[in-house]
PQR file of N, CA, C, O and H, with PARSE charges and radii, in Angstrom:
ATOM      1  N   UNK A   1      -1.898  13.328  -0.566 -0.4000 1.5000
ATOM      2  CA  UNK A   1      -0.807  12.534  -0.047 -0.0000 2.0000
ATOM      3  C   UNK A   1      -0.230  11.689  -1.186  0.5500 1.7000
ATOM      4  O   UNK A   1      -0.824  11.347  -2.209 -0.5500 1.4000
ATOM      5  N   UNK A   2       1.063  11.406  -0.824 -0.4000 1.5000
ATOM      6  CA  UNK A   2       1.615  10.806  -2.234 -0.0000 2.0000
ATOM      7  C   UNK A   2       2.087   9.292  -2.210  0.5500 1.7000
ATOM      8  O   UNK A   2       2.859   8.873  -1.348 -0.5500 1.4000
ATOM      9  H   UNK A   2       1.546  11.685   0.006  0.4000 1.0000
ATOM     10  N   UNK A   3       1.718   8.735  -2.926 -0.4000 1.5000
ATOM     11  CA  UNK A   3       1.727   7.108  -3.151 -0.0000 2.0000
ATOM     12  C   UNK A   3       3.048   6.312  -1.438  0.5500 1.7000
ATOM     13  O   UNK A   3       2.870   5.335  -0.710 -0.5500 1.4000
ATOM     14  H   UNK A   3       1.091   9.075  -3.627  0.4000 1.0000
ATOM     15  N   UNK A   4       3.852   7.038  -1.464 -0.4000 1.5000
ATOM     16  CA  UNK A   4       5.224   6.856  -1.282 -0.0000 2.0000
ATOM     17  C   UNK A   4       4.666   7.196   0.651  0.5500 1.7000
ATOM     18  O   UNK A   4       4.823   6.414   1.588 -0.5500 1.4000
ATOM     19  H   UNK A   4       3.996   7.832  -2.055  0.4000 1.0000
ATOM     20  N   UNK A   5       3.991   8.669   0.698 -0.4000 1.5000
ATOM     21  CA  UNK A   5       3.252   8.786   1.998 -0.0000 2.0000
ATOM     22  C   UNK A   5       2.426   7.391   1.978  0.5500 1.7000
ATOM     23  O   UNK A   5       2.831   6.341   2.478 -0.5500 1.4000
ATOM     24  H   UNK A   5       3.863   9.304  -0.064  0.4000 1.0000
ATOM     25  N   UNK A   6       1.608   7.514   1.534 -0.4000 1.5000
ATOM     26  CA  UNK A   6       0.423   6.758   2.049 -0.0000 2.0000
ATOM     27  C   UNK A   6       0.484   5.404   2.255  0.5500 1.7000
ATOM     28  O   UNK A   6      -0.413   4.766   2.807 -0.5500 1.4000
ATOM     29  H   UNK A   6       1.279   8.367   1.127  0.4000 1.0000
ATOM     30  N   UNK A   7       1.883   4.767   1.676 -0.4000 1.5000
ATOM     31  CA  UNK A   7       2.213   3.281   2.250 -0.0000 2.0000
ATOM     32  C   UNK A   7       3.042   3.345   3.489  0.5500 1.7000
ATOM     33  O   UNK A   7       3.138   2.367   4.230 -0.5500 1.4000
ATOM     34  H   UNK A   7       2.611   5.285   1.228  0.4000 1.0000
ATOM     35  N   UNK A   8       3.740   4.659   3.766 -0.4000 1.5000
ATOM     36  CA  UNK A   8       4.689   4.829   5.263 -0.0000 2.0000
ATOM     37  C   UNK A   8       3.138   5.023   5.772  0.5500 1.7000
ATOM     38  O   UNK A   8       3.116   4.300   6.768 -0.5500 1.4000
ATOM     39  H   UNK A   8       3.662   5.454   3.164  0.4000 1.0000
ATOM     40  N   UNK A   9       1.579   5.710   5.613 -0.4000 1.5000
ATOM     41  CA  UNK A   9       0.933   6.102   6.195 -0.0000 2.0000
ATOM     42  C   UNK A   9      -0.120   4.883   7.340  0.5500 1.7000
ATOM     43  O   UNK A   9      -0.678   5.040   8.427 -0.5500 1.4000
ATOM     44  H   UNK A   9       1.597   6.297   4.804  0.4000 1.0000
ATOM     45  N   UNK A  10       0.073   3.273   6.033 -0.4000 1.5000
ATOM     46  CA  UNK A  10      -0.372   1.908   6.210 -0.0000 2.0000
ATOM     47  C   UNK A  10       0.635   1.307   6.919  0.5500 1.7000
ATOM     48  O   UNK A  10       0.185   0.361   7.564 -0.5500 1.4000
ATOM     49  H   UNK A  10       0.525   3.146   5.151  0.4000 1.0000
ATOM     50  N   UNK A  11       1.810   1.467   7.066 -0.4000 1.5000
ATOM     51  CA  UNK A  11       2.651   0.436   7.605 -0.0000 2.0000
ATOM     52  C   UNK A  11       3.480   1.056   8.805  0.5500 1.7000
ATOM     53  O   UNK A  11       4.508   0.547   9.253 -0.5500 1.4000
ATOM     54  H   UNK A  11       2.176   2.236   6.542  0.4000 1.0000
ATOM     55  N   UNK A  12       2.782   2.445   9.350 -0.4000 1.5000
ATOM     56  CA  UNK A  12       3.095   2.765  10.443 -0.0000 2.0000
ATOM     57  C   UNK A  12       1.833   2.337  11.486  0.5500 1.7000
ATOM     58  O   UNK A  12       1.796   2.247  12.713 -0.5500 1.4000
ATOM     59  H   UNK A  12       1.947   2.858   8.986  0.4000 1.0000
ATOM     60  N   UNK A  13       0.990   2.151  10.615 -0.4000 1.5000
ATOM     61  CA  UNK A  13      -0.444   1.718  11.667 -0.0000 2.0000
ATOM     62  C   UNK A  13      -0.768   0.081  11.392  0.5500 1.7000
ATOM     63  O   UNK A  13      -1.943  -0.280  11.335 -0.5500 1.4000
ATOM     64  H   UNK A  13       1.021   2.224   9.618  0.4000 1.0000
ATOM     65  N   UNK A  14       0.265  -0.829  11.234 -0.4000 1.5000
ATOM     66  CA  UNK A  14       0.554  -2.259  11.278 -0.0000 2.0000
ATOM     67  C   UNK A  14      -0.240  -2.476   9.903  0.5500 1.7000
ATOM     68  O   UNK A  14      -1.080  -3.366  10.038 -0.5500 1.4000
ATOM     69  H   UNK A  14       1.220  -0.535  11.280  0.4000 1.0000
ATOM     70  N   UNK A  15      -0.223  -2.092   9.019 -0.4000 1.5000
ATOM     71  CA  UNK A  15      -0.681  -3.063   7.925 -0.0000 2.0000
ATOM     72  C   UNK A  15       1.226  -3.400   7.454  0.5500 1.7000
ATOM     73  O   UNK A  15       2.146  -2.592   7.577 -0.5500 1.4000
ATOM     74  H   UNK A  15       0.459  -1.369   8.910  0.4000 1.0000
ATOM     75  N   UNK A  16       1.298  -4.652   6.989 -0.4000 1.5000
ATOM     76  CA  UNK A  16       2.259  -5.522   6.600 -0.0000 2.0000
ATOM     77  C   UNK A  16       2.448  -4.787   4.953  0.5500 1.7000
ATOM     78  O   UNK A  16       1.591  -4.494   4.120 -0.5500 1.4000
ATOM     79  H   UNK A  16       0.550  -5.308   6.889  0.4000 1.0000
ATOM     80  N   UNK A  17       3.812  -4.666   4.932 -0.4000 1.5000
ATOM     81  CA  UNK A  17       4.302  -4.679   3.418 -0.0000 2.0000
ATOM     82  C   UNK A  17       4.155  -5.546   2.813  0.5500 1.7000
ATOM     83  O   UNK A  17       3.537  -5.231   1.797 -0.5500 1.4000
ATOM     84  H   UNK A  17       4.508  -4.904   5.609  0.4000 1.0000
ATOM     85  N   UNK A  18       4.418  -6.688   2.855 -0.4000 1.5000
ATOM     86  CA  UNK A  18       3.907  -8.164   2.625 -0.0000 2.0000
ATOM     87  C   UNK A  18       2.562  -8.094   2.185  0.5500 1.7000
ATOM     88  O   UNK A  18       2.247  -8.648   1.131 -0.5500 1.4000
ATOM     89  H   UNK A  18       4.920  -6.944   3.680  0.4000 1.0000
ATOM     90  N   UNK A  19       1.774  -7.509   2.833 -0.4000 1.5000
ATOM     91  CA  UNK A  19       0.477  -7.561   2.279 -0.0000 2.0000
ATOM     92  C   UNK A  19      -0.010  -6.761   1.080  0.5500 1.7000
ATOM     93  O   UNK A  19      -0.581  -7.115   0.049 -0.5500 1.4000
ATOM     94  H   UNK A  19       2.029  -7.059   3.689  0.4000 1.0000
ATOM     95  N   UNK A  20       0.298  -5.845   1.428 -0.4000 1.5000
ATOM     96  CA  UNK A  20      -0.235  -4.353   0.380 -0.0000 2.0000
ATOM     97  C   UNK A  20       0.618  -4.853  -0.882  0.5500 1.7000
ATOM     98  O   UNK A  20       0.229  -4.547  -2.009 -0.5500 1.4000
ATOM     99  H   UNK A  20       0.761  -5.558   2.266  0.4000 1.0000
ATOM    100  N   UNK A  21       1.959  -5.740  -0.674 -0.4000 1.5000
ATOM    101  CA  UNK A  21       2.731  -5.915  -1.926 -0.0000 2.0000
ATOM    102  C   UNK A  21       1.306  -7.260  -2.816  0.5500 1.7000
ATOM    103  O   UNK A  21       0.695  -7.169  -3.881 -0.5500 1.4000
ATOM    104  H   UNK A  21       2.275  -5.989   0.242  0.4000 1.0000
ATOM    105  N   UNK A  22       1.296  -8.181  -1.887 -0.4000 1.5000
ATOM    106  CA  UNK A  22       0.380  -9.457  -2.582 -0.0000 2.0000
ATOM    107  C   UNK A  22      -0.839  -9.028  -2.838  0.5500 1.7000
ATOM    108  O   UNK A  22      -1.439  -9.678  -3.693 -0.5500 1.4000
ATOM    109  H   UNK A  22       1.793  -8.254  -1.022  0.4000 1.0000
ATOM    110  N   UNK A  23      -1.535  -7.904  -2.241 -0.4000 1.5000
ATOM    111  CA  UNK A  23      -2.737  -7.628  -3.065 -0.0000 2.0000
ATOM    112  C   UNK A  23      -2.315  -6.552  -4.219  0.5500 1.7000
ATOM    113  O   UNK A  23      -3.052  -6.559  -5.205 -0.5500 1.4000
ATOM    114  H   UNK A  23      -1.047  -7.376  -1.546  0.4000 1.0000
ATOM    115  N   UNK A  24      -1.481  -5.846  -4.226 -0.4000 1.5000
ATOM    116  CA  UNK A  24      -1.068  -5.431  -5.908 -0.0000 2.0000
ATOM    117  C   UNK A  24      -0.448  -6.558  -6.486  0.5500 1.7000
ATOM    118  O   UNK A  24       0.053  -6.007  -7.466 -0.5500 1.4000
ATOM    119  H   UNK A  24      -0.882  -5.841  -3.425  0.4000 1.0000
ATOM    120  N   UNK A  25      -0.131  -7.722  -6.574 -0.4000 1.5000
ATOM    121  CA  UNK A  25       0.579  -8.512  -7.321 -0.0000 2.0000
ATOM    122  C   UNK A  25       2.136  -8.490  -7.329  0.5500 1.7000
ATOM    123  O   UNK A  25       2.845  -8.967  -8.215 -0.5500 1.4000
ATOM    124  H   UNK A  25      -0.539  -8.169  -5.778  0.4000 1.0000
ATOM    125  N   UNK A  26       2.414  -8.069  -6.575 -0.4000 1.5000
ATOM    126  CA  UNK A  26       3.869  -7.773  -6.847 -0.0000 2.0000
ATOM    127  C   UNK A  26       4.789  -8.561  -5.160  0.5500 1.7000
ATOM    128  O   UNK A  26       4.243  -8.916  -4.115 -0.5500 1.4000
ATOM    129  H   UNK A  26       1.838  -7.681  -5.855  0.4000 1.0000
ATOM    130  N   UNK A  27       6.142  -8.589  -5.496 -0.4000 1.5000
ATOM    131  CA  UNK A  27       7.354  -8.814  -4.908 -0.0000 2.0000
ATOM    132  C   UNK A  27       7.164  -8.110  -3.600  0.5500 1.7000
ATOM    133  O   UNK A  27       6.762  -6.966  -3.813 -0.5500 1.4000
ATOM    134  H   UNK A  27       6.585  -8.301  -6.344  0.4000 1.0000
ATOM    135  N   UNK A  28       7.338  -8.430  -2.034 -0.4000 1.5000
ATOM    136  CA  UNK A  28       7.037  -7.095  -1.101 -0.0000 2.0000
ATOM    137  C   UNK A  28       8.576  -6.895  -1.474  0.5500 1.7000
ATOM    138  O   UNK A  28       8.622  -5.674  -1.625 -0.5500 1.4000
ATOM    139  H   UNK A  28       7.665  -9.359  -1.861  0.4000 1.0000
ATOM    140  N   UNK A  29       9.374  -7.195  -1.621 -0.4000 1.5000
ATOM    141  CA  UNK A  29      10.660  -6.603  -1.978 -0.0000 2.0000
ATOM    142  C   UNK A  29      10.513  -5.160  -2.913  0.5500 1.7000
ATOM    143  O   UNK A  29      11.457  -4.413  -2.655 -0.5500 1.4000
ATOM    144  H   UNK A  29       9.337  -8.187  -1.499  0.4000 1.0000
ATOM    145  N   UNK A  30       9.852  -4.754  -3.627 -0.4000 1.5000
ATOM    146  CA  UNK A  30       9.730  -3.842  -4.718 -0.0000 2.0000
ATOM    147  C   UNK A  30       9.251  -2.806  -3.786  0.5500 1.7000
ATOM    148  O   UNK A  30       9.630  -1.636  -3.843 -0.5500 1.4000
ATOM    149  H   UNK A  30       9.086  -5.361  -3.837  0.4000 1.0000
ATOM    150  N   UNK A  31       8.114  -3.422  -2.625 -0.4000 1.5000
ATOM    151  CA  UNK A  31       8.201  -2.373  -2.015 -0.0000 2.0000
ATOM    152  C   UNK A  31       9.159  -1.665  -0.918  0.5500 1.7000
ATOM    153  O   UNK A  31       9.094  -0.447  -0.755 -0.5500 1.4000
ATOM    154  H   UNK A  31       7.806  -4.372  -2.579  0.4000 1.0000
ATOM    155  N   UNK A  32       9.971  -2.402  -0.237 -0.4000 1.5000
ATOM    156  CA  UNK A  32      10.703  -2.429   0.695 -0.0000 2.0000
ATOM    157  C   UNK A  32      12.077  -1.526  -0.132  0.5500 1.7000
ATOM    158  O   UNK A  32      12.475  -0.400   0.165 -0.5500 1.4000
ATOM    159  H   UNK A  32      10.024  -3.392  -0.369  0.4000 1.0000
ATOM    160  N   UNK A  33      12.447  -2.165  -0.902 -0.4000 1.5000
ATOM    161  CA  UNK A  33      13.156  -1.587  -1.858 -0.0000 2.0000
ATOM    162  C   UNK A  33      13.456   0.161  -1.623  0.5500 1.7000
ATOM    163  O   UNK A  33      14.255   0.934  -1.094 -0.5500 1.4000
ATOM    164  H   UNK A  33      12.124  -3.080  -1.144  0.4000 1.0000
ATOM    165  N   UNK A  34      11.883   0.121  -2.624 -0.4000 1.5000
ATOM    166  CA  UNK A  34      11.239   1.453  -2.579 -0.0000 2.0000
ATOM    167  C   UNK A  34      11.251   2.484  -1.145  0.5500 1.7000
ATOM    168  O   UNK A  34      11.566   3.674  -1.172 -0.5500 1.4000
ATOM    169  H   UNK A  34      11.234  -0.507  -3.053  0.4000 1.0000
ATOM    170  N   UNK A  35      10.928   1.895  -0.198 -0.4000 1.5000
ATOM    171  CA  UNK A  35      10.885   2.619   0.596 -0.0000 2.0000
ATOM    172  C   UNK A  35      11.934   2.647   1.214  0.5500 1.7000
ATOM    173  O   UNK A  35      12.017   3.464   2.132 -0.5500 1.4000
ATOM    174  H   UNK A  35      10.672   0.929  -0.176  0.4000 1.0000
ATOM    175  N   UNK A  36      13.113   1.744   0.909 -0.4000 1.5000
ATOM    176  CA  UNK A  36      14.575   2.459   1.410 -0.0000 2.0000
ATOM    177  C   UNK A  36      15.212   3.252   0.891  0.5500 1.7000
ATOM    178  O   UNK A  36      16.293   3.655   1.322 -0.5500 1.4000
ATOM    179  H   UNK A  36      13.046   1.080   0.163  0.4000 1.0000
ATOM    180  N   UNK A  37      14.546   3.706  -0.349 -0.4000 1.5000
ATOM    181  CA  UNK A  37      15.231   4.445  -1.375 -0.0000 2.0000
ATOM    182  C   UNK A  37      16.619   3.860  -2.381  0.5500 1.7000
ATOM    183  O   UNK A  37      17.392   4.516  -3.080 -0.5500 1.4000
ATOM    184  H   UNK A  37      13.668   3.379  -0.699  0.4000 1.0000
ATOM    185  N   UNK A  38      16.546   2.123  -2.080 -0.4000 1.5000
ATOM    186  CA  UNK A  38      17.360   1.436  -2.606 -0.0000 2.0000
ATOM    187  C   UNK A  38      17.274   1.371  -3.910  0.5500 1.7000
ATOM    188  O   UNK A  38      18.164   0.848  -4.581 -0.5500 1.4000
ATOM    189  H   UNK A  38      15.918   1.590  -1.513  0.4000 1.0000
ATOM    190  N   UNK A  39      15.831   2.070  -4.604 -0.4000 1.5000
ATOM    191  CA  UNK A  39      15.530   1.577  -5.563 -0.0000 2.0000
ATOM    192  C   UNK A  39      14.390   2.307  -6.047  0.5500 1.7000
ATOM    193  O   UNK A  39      13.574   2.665  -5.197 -0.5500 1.4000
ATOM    194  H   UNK A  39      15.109   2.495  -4.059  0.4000 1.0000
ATOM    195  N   UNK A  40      14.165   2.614  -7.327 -0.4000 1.5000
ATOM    196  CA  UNK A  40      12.642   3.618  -7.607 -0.0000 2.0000
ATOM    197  C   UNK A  40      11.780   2.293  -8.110  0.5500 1.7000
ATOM    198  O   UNK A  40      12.083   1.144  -8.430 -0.5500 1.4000
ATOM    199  H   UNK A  40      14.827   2.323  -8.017  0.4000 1.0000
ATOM    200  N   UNK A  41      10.381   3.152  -8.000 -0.4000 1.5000
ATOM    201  CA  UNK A  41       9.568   2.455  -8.600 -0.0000 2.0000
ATOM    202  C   UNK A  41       8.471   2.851 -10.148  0.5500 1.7000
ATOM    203  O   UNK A  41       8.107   3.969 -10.510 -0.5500 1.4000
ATOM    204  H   UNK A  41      10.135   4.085  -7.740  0.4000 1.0000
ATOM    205  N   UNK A  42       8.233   1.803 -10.658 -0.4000 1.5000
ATOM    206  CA  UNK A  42       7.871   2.268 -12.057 -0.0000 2.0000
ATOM    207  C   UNK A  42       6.432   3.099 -11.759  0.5500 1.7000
ATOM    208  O   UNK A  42       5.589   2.990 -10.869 -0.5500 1.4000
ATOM    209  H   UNK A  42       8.529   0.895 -10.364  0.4000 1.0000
ATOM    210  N   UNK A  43       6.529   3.776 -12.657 -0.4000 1.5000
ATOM    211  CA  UNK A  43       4.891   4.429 -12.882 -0.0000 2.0000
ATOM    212  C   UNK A  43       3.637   3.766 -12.969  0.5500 1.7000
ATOM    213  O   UNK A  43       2.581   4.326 -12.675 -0.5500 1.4000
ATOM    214  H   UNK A  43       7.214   3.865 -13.381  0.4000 1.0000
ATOM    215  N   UNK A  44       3.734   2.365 -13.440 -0.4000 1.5000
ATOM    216  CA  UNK A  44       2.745   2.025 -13.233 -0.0000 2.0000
ATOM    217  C   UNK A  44       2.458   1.162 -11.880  0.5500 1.7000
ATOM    218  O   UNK A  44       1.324   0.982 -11.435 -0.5500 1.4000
ATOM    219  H   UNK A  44       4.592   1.910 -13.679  0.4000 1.0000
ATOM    220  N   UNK A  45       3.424   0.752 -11.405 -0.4000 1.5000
ATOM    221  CA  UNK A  45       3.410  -0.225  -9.914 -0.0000 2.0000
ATOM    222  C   UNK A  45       3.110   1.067  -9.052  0.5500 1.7000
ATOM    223  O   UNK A  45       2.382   0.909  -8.073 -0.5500 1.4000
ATOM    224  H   UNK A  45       4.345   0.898 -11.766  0.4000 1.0000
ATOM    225  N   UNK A  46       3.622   2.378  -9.334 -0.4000 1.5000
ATOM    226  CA  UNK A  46       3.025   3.512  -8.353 -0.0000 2.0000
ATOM    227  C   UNK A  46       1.509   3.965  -8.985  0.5500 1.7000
ATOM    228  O   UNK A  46       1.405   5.190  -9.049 -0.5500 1.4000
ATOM    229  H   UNK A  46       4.214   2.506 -10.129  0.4000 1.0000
ATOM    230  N   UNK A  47       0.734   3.479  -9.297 -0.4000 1.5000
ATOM    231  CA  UNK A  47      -0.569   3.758 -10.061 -0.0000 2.0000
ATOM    232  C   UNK A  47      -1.425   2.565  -9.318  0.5500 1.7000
ATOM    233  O   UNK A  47      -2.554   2.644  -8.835 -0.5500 1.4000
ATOM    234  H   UNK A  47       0.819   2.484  -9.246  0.4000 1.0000
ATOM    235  N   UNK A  48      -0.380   1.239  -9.386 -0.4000 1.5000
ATOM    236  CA  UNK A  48      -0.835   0.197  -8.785 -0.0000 2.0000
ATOM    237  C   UNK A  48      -1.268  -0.118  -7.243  0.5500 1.7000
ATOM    238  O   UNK A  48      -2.264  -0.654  -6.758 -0.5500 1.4000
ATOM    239  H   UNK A  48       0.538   1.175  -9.779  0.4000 1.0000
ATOM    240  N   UNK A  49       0.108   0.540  -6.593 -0.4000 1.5000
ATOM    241  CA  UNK A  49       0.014   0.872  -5.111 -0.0000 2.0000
ATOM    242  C   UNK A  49      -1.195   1.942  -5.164  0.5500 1.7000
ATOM    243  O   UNK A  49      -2.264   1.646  -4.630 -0.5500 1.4000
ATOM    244  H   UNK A  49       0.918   0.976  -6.987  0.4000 1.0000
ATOM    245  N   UNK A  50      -1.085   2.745  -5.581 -0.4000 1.5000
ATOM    246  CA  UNK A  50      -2.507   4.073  -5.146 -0.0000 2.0000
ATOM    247  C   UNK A  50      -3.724   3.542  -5.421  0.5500 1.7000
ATOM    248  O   UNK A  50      -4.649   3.965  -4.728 -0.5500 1.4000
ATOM    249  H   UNK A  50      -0.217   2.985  -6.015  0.4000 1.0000
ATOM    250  N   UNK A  51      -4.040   2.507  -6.472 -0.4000 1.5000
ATOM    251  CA  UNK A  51      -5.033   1.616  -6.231 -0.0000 2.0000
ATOM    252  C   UNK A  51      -5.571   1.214  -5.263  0.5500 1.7000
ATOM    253  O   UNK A  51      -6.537   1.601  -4.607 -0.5500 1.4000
ATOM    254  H   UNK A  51      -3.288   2.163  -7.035  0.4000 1.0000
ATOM    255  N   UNK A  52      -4.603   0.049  -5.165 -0.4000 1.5000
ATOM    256  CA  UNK A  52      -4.756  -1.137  -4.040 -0.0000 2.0000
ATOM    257  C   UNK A  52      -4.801  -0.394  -2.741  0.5500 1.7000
ATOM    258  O   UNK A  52      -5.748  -0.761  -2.046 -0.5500 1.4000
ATOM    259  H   UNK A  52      -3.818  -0.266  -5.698  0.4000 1.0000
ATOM    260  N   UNK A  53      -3.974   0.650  -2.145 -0.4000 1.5000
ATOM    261  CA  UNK A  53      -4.404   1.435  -1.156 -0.0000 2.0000
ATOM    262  C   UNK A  53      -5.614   1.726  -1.129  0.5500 1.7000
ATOM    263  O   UNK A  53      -6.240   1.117  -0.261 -0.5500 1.4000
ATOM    264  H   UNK A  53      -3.205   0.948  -2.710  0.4000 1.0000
ATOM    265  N   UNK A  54      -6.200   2.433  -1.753 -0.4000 1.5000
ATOM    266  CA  UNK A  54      -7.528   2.995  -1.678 -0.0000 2.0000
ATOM    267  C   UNK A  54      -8.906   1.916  -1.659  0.5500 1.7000
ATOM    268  O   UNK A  54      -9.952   2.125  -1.045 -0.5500 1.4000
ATOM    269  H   UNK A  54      -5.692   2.928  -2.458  0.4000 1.0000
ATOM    270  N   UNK A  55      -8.608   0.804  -2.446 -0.4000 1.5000
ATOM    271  CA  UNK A  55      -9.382  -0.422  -2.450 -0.0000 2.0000
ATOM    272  C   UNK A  55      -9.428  -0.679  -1.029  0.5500 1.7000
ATOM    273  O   UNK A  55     -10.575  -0.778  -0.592 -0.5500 1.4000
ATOM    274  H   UNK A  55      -7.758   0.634  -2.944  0.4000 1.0000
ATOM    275  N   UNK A  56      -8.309  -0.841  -0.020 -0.4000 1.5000
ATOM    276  CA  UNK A  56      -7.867  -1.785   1.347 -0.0000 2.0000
ATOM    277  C   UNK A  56      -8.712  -0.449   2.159  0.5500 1.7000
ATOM    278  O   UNK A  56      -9.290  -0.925   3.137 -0.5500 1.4000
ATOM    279  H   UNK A  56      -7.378  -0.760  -0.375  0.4000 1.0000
ATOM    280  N   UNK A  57      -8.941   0.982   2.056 -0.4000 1.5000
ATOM    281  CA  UNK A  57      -8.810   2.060   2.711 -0.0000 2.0000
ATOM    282  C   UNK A  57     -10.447   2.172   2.885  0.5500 1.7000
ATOM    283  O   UNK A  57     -11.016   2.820   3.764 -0.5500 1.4000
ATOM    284  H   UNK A  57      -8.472   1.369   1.262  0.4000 1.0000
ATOM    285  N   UNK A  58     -11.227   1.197   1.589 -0.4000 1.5000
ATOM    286  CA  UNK A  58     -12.980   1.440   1.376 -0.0000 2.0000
ATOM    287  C   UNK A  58     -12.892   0.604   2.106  0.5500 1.7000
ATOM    288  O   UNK A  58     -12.937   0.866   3.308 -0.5500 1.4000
ATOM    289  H   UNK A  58     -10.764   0.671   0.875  0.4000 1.0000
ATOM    290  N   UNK A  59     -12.723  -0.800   1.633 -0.4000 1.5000
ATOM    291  CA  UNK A  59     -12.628  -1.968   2.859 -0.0000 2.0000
ATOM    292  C   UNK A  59     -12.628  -1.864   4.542  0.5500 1.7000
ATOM    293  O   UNK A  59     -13.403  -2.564   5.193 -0.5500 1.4000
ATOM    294  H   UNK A  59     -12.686  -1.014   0.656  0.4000 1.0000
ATOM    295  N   UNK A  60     -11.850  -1.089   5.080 -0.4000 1.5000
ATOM    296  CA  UNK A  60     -11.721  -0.831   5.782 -0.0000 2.0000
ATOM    297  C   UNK A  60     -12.828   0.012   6.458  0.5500 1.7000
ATOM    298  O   UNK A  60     -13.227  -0.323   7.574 -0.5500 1.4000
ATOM    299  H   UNK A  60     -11.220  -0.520   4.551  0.4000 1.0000
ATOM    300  N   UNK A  61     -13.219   0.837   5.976 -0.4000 1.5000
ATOM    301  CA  UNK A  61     -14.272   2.215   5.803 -0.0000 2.0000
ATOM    302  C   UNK A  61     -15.706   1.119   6.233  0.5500 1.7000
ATOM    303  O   UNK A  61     -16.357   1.134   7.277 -0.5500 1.4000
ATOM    304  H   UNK A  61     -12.895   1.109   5.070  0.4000 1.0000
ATOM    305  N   UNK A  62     -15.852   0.369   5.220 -0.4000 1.5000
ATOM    306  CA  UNK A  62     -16.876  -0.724   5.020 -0.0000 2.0000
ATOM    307  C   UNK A  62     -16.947  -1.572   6.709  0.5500 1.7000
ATOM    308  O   UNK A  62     -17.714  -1.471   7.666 -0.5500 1.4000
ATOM    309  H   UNK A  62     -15.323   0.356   4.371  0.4000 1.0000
ATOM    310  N   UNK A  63     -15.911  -2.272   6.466 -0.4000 1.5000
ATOM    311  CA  UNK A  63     -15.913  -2.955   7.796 -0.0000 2.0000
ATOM    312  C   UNK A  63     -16.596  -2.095   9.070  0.5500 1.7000
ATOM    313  O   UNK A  63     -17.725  -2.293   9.517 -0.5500 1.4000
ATOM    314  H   UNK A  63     -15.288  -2.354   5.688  0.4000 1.0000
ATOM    315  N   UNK A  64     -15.598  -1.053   9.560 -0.4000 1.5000
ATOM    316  CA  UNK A  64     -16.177  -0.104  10.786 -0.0000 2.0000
ATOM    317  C   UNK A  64     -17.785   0.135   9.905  0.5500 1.7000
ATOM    318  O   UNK A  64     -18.570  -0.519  10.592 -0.5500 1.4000
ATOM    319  H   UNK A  64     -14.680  -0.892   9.197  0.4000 1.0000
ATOM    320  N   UNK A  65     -18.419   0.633   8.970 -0.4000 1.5000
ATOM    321  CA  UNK A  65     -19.670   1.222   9.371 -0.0000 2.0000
ATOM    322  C   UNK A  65     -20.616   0.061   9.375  0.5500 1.7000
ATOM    323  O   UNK A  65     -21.835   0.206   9.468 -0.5500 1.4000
ATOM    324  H   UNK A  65     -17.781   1.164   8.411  0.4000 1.0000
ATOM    325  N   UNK A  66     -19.821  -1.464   9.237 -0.4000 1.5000
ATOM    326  CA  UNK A  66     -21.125  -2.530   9.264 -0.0000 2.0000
ATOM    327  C   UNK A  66     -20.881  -2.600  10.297  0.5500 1.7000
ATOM    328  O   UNK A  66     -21.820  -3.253  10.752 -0.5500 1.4000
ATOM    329  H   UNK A  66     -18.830  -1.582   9.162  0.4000 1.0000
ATOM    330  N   UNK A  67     -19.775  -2.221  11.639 -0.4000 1.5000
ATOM    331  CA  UNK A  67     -20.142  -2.955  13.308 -0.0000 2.0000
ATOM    332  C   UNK A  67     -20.617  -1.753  14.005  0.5500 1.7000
ATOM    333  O   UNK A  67     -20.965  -1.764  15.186 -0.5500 1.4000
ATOM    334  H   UNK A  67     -19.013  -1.690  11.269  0.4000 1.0000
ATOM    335  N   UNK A  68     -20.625  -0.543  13.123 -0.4000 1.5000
ATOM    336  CA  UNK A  68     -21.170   0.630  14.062 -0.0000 2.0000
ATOM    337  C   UNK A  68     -22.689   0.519  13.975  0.5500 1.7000
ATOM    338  O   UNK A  68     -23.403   1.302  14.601 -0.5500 1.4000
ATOM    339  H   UNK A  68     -20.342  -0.534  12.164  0.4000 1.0000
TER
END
């Protein structure tokens, strides 16, 4: 899945742009931007997002198998 999927993939199942933008460090505008196609994004802020996704995605992973 590609950087560009996998944040429509977080913010169709209520995670906040706002958020995923402040834990990469960045503007949520850059992402919003981005995902209107108002605007591209650099190679490394898309390196950055596929990060921070995957960081929020263990987290997540983590959480459910400590209440199961």
């Amino acid at each position: 899945m590609k950087p560009k999927e996998q944040l429509i993939f977080f913010a169709e199942r209520g995670m906040a742009i706002s958020y995923i933008a402040t834990r990469m460090g960045v503007n949520p505008t850059t992402l919003t931007k981005w995902l209107r196609n108002d605007k591209g994004i650099t190679h490394k802020n898309e390196e950055l997002l596929t990060l921070t996704l995957k960081n929020i995605a263990e987290e997540l992973i983590s959480v459910t198998k400590s209440e199961g």
